[in-house]
C-alpha positions as CSV (number, residue, x, y, z in Angstrom):
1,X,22.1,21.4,12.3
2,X,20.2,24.4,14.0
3,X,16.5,24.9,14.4
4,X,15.0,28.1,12.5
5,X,11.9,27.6,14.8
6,X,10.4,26.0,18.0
7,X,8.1,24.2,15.6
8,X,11.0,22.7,13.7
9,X,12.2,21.6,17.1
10,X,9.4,20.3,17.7
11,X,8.8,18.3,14.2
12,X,12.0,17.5,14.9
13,X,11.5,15.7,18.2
14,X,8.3,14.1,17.0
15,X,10.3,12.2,14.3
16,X,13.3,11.0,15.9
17,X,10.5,9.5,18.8
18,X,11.4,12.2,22.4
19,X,7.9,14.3,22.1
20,X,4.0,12.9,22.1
21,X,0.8,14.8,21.5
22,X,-2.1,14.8,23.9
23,X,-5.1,15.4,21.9
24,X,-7.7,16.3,24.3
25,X,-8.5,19.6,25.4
26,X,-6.6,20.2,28.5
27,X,-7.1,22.6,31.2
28,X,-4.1,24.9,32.0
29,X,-5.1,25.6,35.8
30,X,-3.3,22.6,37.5
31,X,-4.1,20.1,34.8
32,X,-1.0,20.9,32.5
33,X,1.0,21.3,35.0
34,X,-0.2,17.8,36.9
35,X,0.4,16.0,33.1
36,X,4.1,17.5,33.2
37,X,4.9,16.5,36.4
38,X,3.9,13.4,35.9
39,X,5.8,12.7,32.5
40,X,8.6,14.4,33.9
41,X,9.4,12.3,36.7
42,X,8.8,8.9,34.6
43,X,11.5,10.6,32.4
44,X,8.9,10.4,29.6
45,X,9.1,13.0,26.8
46,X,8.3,16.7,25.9
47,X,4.8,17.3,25.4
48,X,3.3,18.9,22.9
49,X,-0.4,19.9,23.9
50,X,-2.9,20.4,20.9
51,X,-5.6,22.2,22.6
52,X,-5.4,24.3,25.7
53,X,-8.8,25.3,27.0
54,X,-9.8,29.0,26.9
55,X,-6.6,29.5,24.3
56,X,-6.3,29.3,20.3
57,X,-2.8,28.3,20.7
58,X,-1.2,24.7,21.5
59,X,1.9,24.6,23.8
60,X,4.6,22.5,24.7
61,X,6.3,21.3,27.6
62,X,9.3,19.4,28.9
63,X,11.7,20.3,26.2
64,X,14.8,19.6,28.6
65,X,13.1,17.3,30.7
66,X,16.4,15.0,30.4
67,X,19.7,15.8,29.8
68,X,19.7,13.3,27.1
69,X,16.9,15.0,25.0
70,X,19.0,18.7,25.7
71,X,22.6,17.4,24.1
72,X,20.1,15.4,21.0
73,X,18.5,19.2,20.1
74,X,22.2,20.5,20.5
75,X,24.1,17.9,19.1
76,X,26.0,19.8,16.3
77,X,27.0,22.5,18.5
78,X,27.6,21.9,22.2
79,X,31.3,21.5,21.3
80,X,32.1,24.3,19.8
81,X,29.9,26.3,22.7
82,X,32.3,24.7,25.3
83,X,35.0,25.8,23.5
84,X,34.0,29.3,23.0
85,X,32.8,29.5,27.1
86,X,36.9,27.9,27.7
87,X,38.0,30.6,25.5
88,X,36.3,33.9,27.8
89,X,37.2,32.4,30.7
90,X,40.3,31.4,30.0
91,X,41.8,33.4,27.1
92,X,45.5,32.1,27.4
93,X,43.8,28.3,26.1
94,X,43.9,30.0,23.0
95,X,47.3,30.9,22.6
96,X,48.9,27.2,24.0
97,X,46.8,25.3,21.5
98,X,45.1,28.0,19.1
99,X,44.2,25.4,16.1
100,X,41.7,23.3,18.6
101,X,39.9,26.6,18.4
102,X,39.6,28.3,14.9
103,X,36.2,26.5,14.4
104,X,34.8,27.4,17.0
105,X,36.1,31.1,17.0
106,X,34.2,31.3,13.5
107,X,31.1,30.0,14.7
108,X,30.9,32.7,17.1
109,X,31.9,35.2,14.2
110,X,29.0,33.9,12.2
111,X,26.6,34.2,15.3
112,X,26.5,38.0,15.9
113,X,23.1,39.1,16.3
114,X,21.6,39.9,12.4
115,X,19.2,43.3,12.4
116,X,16.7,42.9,9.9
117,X,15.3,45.8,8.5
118,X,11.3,44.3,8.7
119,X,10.1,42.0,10.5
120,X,6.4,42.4,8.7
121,X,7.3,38.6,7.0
122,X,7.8,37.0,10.2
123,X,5.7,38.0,12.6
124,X,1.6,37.4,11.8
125,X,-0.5,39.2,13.9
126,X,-1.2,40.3,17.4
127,X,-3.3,38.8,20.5
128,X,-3.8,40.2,23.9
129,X,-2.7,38.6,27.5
130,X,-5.9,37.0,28.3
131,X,-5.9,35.0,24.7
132,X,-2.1,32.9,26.0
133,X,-2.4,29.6,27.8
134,X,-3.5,30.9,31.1
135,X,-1.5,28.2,33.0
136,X,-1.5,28.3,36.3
137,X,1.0,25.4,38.0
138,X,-0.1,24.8,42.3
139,X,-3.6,25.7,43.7
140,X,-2.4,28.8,45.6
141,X,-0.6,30.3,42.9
142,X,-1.9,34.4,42.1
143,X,-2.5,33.9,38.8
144,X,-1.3,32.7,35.4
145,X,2.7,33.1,34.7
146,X,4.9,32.7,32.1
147,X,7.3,30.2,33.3
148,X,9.6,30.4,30.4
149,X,10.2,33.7,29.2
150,X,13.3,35.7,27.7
151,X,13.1,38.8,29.3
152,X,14.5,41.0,27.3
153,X,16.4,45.3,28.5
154,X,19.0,47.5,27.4
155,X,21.3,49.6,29.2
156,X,19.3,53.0,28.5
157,X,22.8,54.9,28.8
158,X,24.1,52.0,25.7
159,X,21.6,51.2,23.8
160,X,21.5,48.6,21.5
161,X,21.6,44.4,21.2
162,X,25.2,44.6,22.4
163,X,24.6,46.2,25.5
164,X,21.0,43.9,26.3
165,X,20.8,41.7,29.1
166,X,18.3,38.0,27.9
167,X,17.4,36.7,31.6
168,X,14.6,33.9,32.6
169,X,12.5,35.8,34.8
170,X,9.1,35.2,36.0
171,X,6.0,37.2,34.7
172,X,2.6,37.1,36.0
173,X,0.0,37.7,33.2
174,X,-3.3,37.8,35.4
175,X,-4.4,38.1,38.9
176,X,-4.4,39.9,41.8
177,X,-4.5,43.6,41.0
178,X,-3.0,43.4,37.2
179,X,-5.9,45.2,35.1
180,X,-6.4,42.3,33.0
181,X,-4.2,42.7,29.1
182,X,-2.7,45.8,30.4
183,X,-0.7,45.4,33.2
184,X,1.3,42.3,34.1
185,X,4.2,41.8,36.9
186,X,8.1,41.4,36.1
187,X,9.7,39.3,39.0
188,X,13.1,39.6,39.0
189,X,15.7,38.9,41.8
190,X,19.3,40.0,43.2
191,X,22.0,40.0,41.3
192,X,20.1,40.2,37.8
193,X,21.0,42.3,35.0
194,X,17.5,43.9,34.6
195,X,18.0,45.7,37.8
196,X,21.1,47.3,36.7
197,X,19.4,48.5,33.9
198,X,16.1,49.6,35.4
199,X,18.5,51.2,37.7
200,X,20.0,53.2,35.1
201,X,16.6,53.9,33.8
202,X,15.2,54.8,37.0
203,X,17.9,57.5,37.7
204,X,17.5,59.7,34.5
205,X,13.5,59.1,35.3
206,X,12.6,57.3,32.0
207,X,10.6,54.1,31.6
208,X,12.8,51.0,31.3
209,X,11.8,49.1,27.5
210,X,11.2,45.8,28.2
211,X,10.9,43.0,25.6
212,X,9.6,39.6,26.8
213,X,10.2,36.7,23.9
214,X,8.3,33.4,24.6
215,X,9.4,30.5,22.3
216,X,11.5,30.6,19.4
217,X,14.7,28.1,18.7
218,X,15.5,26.2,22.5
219,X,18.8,27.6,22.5
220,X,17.2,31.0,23.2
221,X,15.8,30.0,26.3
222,X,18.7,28.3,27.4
223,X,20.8,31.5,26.7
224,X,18.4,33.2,28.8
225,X,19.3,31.0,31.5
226,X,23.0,30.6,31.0
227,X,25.5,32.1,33.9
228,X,27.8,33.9,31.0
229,X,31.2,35.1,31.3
230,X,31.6,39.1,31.5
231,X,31.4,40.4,28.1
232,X,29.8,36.8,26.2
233,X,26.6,38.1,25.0
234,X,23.4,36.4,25.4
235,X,22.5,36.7,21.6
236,X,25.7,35.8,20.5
237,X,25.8,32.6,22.7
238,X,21.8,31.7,21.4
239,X,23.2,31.7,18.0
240,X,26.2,30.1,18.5
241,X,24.3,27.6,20.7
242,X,21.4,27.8,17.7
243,X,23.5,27.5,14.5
244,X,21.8,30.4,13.6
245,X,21.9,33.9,14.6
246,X,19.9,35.8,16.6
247,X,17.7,37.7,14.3
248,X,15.9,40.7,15.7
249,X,14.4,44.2,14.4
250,X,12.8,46.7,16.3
251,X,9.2,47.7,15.9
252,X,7.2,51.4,15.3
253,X,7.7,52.0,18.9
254,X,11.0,51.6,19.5
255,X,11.1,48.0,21.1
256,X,13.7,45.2,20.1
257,X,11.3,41.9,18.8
258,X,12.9,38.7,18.8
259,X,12.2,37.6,14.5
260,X,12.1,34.2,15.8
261,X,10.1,34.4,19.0
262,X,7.1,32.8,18.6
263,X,5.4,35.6,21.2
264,X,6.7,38.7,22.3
265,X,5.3,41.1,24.7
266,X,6.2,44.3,24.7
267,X,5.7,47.2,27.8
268,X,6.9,49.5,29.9
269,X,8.1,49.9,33.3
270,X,8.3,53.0,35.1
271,X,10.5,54.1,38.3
272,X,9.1,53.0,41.3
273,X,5.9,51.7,40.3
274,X,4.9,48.6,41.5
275,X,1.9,45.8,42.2
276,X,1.9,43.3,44.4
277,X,2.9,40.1,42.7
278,X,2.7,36.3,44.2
279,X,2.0,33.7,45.6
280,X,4.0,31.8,42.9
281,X,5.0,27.7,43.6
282,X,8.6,27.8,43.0
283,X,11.9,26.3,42.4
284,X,12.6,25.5,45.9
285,X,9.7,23.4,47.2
286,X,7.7,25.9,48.3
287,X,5.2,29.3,47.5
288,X,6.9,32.3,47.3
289,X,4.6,34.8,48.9
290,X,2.7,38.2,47.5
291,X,5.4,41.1,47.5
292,X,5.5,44.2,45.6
293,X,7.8,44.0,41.8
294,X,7.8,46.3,39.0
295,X,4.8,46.1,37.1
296,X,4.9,46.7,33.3
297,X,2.4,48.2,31.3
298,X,1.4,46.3,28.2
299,X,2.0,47.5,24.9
300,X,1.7,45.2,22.2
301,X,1.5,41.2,22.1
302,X,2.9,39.9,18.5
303,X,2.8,36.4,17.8
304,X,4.2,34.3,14.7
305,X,2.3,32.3,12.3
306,X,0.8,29.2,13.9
307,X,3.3,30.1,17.2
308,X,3.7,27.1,19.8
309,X,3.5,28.7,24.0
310,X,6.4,27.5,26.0
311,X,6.3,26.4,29.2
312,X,7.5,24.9,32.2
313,X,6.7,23.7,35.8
314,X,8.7,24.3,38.8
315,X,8.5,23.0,42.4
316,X,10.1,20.5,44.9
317,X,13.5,19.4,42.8
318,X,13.8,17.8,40.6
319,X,12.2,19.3,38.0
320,X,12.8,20.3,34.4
321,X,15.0,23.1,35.9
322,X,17.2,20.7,37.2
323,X,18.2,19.0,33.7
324,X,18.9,23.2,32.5
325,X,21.6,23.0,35.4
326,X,22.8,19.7,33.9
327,X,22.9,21.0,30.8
328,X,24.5,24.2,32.0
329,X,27.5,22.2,33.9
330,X,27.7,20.3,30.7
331,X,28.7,23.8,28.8
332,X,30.3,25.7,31.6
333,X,32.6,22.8,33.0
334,X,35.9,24.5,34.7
335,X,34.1,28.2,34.1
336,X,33.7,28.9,38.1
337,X,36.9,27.5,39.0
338,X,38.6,29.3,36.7
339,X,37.6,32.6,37.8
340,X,38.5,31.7,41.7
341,X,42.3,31.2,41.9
342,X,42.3,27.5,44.0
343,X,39.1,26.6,43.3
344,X,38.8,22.6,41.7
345,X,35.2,22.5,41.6
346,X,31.9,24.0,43.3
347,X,28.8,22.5,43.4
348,X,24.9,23.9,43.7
349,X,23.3,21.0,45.6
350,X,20.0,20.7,43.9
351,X,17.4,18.5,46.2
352,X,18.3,21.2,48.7
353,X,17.0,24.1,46.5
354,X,20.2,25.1,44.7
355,X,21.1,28.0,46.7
356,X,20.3,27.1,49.9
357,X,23.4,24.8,49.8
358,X,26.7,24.8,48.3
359,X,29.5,22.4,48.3
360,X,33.2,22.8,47.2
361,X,36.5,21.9,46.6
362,X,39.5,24.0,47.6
363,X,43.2,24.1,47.8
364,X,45.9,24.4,50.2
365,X,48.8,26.0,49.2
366,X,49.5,28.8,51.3
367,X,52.3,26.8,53.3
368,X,53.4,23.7,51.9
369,X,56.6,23.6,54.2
370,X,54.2,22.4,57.1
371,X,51.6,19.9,57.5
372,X,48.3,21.8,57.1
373,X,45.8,20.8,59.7
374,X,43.3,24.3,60.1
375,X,41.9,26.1,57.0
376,X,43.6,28.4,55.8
377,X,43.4,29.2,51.9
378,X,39.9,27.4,51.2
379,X,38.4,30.1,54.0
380,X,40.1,32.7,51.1
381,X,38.2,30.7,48.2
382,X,35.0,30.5,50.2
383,X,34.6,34.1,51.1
384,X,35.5,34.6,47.3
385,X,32.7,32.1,46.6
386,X,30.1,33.7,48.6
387,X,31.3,37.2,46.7
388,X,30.5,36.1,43.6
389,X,27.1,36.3,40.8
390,X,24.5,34.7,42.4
391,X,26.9,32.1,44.5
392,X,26.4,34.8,46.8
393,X,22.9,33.6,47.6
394,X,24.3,30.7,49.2
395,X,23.0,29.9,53.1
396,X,25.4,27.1,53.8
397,X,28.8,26.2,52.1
398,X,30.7,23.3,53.3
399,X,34.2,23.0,51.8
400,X,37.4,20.9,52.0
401,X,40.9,20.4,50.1
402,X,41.9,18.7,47.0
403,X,44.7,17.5,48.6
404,X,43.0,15.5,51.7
405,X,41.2,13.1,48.8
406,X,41.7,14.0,45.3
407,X,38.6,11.7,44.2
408,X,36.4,13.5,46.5
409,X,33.2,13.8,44.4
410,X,31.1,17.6,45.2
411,X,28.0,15.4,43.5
412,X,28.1,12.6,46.1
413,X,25.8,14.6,49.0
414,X,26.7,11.2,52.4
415,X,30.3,11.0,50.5
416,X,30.6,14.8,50.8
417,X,28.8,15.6,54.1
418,X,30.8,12.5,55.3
419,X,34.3,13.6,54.1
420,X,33.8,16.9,56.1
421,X,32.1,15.6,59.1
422,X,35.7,13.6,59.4
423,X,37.7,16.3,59.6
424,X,35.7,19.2,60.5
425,X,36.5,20.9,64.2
426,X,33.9,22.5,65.5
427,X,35.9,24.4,67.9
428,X,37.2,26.5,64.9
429,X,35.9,25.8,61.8
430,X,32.1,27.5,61.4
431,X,32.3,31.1,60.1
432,X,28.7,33.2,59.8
433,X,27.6,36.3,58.0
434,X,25.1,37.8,59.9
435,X,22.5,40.3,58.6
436,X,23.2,39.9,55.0
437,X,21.5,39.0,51.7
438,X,19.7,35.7,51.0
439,X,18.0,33.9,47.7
440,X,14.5,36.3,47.7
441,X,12.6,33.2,47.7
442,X,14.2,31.8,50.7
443,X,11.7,32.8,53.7
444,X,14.1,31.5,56.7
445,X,15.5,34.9,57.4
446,X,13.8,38.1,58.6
447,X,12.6,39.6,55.6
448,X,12.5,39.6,52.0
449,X,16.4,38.7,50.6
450,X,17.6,38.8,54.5
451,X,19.0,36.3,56.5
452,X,22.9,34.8,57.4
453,X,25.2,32.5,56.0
454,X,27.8,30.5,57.3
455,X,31.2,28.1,56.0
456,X,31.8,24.6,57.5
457,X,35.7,24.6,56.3
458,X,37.5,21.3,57.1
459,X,40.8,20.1,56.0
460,X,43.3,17.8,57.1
461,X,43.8,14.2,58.7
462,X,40.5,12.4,59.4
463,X,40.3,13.3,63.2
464,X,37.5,10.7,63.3
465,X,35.1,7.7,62.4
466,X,31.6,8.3,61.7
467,X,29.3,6.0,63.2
468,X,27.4,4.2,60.7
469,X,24.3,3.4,63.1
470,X,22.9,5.0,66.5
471,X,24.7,3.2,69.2
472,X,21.8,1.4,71.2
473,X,23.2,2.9,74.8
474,X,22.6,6.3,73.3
475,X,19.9,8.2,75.4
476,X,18.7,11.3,73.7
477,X,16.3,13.6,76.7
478,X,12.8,14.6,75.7
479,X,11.1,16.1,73.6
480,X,14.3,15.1,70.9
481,X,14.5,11.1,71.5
482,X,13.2,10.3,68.6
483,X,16.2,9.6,66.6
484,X,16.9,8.6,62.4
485,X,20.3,8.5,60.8
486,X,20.3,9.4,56.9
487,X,23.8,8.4,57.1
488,X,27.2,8.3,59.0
489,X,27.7,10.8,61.5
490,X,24.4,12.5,61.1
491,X,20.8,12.0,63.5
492,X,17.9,14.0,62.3
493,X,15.2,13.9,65.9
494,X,11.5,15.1,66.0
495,X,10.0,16.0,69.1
496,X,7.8,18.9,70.1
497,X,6.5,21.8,67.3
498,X,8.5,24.8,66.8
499,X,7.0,27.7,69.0
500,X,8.7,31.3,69.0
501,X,12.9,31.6,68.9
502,X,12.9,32.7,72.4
503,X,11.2,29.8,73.6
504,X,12.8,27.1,71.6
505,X,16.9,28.5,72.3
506,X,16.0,28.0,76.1
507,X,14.2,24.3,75.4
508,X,17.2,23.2,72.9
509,X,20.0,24.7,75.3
510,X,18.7,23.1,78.1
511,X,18.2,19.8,76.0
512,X,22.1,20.3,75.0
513,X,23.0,20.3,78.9
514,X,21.1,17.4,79.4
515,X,22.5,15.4,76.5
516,X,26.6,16.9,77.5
517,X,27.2,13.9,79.0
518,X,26.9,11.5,76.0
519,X,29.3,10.1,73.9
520,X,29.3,12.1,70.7
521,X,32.6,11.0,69.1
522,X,31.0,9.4,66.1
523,X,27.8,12.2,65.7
524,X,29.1,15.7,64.0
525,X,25.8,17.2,62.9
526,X,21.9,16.4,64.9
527,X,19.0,17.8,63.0
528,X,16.0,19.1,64.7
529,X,13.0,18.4,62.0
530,X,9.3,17.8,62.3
531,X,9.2,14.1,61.2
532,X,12.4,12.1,61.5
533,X,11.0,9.5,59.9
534,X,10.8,11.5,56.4
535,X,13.7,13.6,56.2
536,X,16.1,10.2,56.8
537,X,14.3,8.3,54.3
538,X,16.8,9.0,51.9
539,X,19.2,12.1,51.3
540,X,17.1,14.4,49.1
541,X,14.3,14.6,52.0
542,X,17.6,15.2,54.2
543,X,19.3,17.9,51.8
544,X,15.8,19.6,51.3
545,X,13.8,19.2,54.8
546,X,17.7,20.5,56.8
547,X,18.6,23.4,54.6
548,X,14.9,25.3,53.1
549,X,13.8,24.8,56.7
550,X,16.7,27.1,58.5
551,X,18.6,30.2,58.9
552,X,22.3,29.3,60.0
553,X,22.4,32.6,62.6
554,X,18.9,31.7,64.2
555,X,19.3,28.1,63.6
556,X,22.5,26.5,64.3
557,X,23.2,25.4,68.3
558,X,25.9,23.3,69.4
559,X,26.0,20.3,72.1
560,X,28.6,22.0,74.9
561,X,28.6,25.1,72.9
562,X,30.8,28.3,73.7
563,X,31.2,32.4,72.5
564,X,35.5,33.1,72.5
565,X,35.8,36.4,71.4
566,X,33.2,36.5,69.3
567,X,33.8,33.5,67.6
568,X,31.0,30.5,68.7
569,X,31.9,27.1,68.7
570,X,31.2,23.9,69.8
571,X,32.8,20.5,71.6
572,X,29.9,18.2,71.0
573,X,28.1,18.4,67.6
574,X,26.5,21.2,65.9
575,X,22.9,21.2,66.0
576,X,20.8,22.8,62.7
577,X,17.0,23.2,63.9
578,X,14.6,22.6,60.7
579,X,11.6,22.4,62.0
580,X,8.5,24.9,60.5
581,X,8.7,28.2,61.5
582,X,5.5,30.5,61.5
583,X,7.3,32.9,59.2
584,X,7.9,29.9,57.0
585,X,6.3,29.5,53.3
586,X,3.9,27.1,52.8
587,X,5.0,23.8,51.0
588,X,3.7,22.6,47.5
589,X,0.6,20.4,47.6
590,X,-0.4,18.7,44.6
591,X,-4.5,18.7,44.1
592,X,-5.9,15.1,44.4
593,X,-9.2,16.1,42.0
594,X,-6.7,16.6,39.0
595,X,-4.0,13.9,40.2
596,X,-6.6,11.5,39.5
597,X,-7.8,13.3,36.1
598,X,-4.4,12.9,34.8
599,X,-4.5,9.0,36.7
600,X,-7.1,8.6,33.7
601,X,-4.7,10.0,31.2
602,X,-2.3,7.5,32.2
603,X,-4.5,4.8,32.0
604,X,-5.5,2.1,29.0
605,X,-6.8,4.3,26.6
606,X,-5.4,7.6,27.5
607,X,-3.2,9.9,25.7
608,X,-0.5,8.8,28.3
609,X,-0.5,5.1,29.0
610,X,2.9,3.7,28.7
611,X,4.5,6.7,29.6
612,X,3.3,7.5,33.1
């Protein structure tokens, strides 16, 4: 089956028992968002809210909330979509076994985008910006945002559906300087295939057209989301994905309308023309801050007949962002490894803010007539790795070989970090890019998409066994003798407050002298962080506090640590400091008057009691 509608998702949902209504008016600053939150992390179900104060239209929330609930709305399909992913990454599939594909190849067939020629039946009538849920998700937030929308451009130099890039990126509909339904601000980031076009767009000095669908079947969104092969449309994956195909006209102006959107806004966006846009709570635990994007001048806002507003919450993982990644490994499976020759698997670690932290699995093939005991081809894959789509965001990737433990699991973060810490030598094996391009809402580096990377490689014989507690004879100098261990091999310490870098490379170097004489043979990797306590409570507070919290070229200092022509290294263990930085964002704080509103909800007699 497909769904011709978010409201027959929806109905659909609703009978089979994964979606609830709340009933009461509810407030979209922080209250929405608070509810969601809430039901989210209970694992509870999507949400359909009746009425949203200040707004004519209901919404609904949580769709994906479990990976469960995302394979249930795509149960007829997600084969065949796995197939047709297998078959443009890896077209020679086809040929070795080409009947386990002919359905699949005909769903795709049947799934090419469908031009109607009007679009008058479907769509009902027209609101402005100020009339859509105004939801607004953390109390610092600029404004109101779309946190679900299918952005919709063409290449101006190839116009047309087949050409369009469908991405997920953020829009702010109100605040700061936007003139209130006619301006609002397109967020977009590196490598995203808006700014090729508006690139295009920009350089024959015409305004980029820019469609932005809200609602509409769920595999929409999730194609908007999707991390497609070269050359898979977006369109043809949402109806392939859909069991129905993407059905779109264009309107009197010129701009392509989504027939089974359930809002789109249309606009324009000139070259060079921008408005400052933020603060916005996102995806990786914290705000990011006010900086200038491409602001787009409103046209027209269509909606459908009795049209349902989508939306999300992000903040701290996990959220409902991270059940789209589960969903997306579910579809993509192998697609990664088998564009990087070598490659078994490579993993996004998600507590840690997905791009801040990458693990993977290698190979080691280059010389199989000798035992291989230094990286060699898995530095090869990683530098591939960091080179490719937004992989290239990365801040830290740590990476071993196949070969060393061929059950070695990239989703087990101690087994992982463990398996590496055994082998790694720390003489040789870290590799940093300096001055290069970070996730642009990372704010460790020195400006906006700036900062370094860097490769823990390890292969080989275990040189060494972790210590699974802190010897009692171990005596750490002040101000870092406070000491935690998350797990083997690994101390996270607190001590004094993160001043200025010129300050705190002095303190921690002479800290390192002090601490030389130690025995470090079972400790790889110390953590400087504010409260040790915390971030070894258990290995999300680890993989989040260690790697949103530092910059690997500013960060990273080593216990008897050396510079050999040009390559730094260390004997004793490597030392990443996570402590606050002034340049840092500020985290995500919840606000305790509407925690304890939707405390109510939750109690006998509210809309939510048995589910929170």
């Amino acid at each position: 089956m497909g769904y011709n509608s978010l409201a027959d998702c929806v109905a659909d949902l609703e009978r089979h028992g994964h979606l609830v209504r709340i009933k009461e008016e509810v407030d979209p600053y922080l209250e929405m968002a608070a509810i969601h939150m809430r039901v989210f992390d209970a694992e509870g179900p999507a949400l359909f809210f009746e009425r949203v104060k200040g707004s004519p239209f209901p919404a609904v929330s949580n769709l994906f909330g479990t990976l469960g609930r995302s394979k249930f709305m795509f149960r007829d399909t997600l084969d065949h979509v796995k197939k047709l992913v297998d078959v443009k990454m890896n077209p020679m599939s086809v040929l070795k076994n080409p009947l386990h594909y002919v359905g699949s190849s005909m769903v795709a067939l049947g799934a090419l985008p469908w031009k109607k020629k009007n679009g008058a039946p479907i769509l009902y009538g027209q609101t402005q910006i100020s009339a859509l849920p105004q939801i607004v998700n953390w109390p610092m937030d600029g404004g109101a945002f779309v946190t679900m929308p299918q952005v919709y451009t063409e290449d101006v130099s190839r116009p047309g559906i087949m050409h369009a890039n469908l991405g997920m990126y953020r829009i702010q509909l109100s605040g700061n300087d936007y003139i209130l339904d006619k301006e609002i601000g397109l967020h977009y980031q590196l490598h995203r295939g808006i700014g090729v076009h508006q690139t295009k767009a920009n350089q024959l000095g015409v305004p980029l057209k820019v469609s932005i669908f809200v609602g509409g079947p769920p595999s929409h969104a999730l194609s908007a989301v999707m991390p497609l092969p070269e050359g898979l449309s977006e369109m043809i994956f949402a109806g392939t994905l859909g069991n129905r195909r993407f059905r779109y006209f264009y309107d009197e102006e010129g701009f392509c309308i989504s027939a089974d959107a359930d809002f789109v806004i249309t606009g324009t966006v000139y070259p060079d023309e921008t408005k400052p846009e933020g603060p916005f709570g996102d995806h990786i635990g914290y705000y990011s801050l006010t900086h200038p994007f491409p602001l787009m001048h409103v046209h027209k806002v269509y909606h459908r007949r009795d049209p349902i507003w989508s939306f999300t919450v992000v903040g701290r993982p996990p959220q409902e962002d991270t059940s789209f990644g589960a969903l997306i490994h579910e579809i993509t499976g192998n697609a990664i490894p088998e564009q990087i020759n070598g490659l078994y698997a490579v993993h996004a670690v998600d507590p840690a803010g997905v791009h801040p932290l990458l693990f993977a699995i290698g190979s080691e093939r280059y010389t199989p007539y000798q035992e291989v005991d230094r990286p060699q081809e898995v530095l090869t894959i990683a530098n591939q790795i960091l080179g490719t789509n937004q992989l290239s965001l990365a801040k830290y990737l740590f990476i071993g070989a196949h070969e060393d433990n061929p059950r070695l699991d990239i989703h087990d973060i101690p087994g992982f970090f463990m398996h590496i810490l055994e082998r790694i030598d720390l003489t040789r094996d870290l590799h940093f890019l300096t001055n290069t391009t970070i996730d642009t809402l990372d704010y460790t580096g020195d400006g906006l998409n700036a900062g370094s990377k860097v490769t823990f490689a390890a292969v080989g014989k275990k040189k060494r066994e972790l210590w699974r507690e802190i010897p009692s004879n171990l005596n750490l100098a002040r101000p870092f003798n406070q000491a935690k261990m998350p797990f083997p091999g690994v101390i996270v310490v607190d001590g004094k407050p993160f001043t200025t870098y010129a300050d705190e490379g002095d303190a921690i170097d002479t800290w390192c002298k002090e601490v030389e004489r130690e025995d470090w043979s079972g400790i790889r990797l110390i953590v400087l962080v504010d409260d040790a306590a915390f971030a070894a409570d258990n290995v999300n507070n680890f993989a989040w506090v260690t790697f949103t919290r530092s910059n690997p070229a500013y960060d990273i200092y080593g216990v008897d640590s050396f510079t050999l022509f040009k390559h730094w290294g260390c004997r004793g263990p490597v030392i990443i400091d996570a402590r606050r930085k002034a340049h840092h964002a500020p985290d995500l704080i919840k606000d305790e008057a509407v925690e304890r509103k939707v405390d109510r909800l939750g109690a006998k007699g509210g809309s939510l009691h048995g589910i929170i």
